[in-house]
Structures are given as C-alpha cells and as structure tokens.
C-alpha positions as CSV (number, residue, x, y, z in Angstrom):
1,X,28.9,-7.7,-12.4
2,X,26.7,-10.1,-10.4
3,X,23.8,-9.9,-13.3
4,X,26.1,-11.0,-15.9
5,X,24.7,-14.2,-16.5
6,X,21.2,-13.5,-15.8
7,X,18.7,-13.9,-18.5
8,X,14.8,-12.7,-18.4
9,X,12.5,-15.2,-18.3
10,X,9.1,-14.1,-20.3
11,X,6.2,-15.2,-18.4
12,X,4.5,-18.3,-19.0
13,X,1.9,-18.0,-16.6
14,X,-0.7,-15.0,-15.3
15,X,-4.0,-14.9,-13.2
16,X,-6.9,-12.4,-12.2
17,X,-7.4,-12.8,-8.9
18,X,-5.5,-16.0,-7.3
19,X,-3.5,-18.4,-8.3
20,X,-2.1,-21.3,-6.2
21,X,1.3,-22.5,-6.1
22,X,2.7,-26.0,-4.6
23,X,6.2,-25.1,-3.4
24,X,6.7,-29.3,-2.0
25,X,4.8,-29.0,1.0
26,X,3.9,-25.1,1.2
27,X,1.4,-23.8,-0.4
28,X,1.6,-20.2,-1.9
29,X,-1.3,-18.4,-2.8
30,X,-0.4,-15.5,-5.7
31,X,-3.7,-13.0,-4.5
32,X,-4.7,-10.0,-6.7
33,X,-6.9,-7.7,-4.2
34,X,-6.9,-4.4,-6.5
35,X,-5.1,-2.0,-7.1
36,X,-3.0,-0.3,-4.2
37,X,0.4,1.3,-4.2
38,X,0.2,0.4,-7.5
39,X,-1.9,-1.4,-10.2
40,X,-0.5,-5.0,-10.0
41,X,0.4,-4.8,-6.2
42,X,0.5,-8.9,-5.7
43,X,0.5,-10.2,-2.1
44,X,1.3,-13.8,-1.1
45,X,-0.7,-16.3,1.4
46,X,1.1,-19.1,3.1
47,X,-2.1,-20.8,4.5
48,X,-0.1,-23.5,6.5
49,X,1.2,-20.4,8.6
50,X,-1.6,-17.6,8.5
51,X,1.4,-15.7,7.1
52,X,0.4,-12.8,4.7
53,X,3.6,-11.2,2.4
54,X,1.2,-8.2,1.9
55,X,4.0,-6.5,-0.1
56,X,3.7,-2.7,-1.3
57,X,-0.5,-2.9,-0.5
58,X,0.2,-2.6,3.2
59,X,2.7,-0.6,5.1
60,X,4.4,-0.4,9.1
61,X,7.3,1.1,9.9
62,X,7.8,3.5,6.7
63,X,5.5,5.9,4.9
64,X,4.4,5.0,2.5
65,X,5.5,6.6,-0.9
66,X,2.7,7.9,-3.1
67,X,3.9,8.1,-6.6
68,X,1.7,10.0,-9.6
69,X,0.3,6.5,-10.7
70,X,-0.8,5.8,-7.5
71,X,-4.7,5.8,-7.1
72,X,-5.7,6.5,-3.2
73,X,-8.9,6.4,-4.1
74,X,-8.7,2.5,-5.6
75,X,-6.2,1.6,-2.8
76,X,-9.2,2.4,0.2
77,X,-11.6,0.0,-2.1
78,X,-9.0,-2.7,-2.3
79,X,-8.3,-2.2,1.3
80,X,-11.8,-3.2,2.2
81,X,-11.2,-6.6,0.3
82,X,-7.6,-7.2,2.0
83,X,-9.1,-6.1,5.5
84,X,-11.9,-9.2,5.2
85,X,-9.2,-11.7,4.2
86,X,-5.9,-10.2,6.2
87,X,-7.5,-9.8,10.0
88,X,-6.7,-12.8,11.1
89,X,-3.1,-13.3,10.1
90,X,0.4,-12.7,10.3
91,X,1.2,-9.5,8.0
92,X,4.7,-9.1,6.0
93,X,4.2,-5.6,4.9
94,X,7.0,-4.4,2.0
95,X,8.7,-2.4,3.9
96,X,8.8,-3.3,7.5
97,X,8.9,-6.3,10.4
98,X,5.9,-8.7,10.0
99,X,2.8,-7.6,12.0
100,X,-0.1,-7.7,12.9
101,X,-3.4,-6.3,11.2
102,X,-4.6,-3.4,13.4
103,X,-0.9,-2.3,13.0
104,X,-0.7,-1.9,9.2
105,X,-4.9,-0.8,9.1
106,X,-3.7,2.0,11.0
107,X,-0.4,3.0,9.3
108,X,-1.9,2.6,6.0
109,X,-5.8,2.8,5.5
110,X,-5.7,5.4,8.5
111,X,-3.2,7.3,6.9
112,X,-4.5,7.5,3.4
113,X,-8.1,8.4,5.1
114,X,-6.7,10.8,7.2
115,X,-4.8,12.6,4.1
116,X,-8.0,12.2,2.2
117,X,-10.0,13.8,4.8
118,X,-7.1,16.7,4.9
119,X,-7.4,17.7,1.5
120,X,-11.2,17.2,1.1
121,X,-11.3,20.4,3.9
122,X,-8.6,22.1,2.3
123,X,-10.4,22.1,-1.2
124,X,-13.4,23.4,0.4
125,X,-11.8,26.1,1.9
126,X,-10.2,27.3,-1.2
127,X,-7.0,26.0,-0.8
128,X,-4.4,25.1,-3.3
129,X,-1.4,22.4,-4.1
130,X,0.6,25.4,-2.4
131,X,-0.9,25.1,0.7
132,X,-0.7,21.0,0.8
133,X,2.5,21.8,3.3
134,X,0.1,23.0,6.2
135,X,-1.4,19.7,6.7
136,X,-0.5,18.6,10.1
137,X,0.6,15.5,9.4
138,X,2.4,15.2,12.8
139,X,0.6,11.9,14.0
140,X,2.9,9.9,11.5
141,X,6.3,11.4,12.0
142,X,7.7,8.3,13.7
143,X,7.4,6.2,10.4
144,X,10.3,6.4,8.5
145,X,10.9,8.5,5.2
146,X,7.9,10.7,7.0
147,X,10.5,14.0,6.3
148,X,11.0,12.7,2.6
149,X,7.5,12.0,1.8
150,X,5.2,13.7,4.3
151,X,4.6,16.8,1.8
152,X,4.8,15.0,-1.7
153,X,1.9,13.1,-0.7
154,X,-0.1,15.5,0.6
155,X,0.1,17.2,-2.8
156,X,-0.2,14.1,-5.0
157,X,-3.2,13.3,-2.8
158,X,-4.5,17.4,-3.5
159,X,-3.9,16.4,-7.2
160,X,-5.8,13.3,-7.2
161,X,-9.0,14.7,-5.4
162,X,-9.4,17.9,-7.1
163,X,-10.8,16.5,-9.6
164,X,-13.5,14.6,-8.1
C-alpha cells in the first residue's frame, strides 16, 4: 500500500489568526478568517503572487456541500472578513480552477444568501424540512454536484434557521 511507511506527525506548531511561513523565497501566509465550510477552514496567501489557496471557504465550479457541522450563518460573517482581504487577488477555491473574486462571491456568498433568503420565506409561510425540495434553486444548476447536493442543502440550511 502507498501509506505503508507513512507516520503522523503531531503538530508542533498552531496559530489564531495568521501565521507566516518562509518556504526559501515564498512567503506563505497560514490565514484563519472564521469559520466557513467548516470550523478550522485554513486558506493560504502567497503575497509575492496575489495568489489566494482559499480552500473549502470559497467555491467555483462545484456546489458546495453543506454538511450538519456546517454553520451558514458563521460562514456569511467570515465571508465579510475574506471579501476585504481576497478582492484583489488571484483565488484557488477547493474545488475548482483559480479565479477571480466576483466569481467565487457569487457562487458562494450569493449562494448561501440566496438559500438563506429561501428558507427565511418558507418558514414564514409555514413551510416544513418537507417542503425544502421546492426551492428553485435553478440559477446554480451549472455547478457541479448541483443534482447531488441541491436538496440536502436546502434542508440542512431549513434545519439551521429554524431555530433562530
């Protein structure tokens, strides 16, 4: 098996918010911006190329998956601190080509407000988790995994904001 001889390595180091790394003449900058598609979502800044490895916090070409640990409601307030650093660059989302900003703004913080917005009417009506499925999501069918994902996240979003 190829991870045979692997062995986990403990770490030795943490941070809170940012920690810088000298890789011999790129700088990496570890950046904490809160929690997203999930709690300890880290994204990495290569300043000497504007280049943003955004990771799981923003998406492009995929939906994104919404698991039951996912807080929406955490990942628009870290998305307000990402959109003031991550304008200006180069975006590597985690799943997807790099981009640029307006692209995964719209494919991520658009979606999760739109979903948001969705549900909000929906719970106001009266609606349940049942009727999560007739949310016109439409508008984001030409990301991938939209067949796969498009209803579980509708109702983990329902779920979330039920309660509020």
């Amino acid at each position: 098996m190829k991870g045979d001889k692997t062995a986990l390595v403990p770490f030795d180091q943490t941070f809170d918010k940012e920690m810088t790394i000298d890789l011999g003449g790129i700088t990496a900058k570890l950046m904490y911006f809160g929690s997203s598609h999930s709690s300890g979502d880290i994204s990495v800044y290569i300043p000497e190329r504007k280049v943003l490895i955004a990771g799981d916090i923003a998406f492009n070409q995929r939906m994104m998956p919404i698991f039951e640990e996912t807080n929406t409601t955490a990942w628009l307030k870290t998305w307000k601190d990402f959109t003031v650093f991550a304008k200006d660059k180069i975006i590597i989302p985690g799943h997807g080509v790099p981009t640029d900003f307006a692209t995964v703004d719209k494919t991520t913080r658009g979606y999760l407000e739109f979903l948001h917005a969705e549900v909000r009417k929906l719970i106001k009506s009266g609606g349940t988790l049942a009727d999560t499925n007739k949310i016109d999501q439409s508008a984001y069918r030409h990301l991938h995994t939209y067949k796969e994902l498009s209803a579980t996240n509708a109702m983990r979003v329902f779920s979330e904001l039920e309660m509020e």
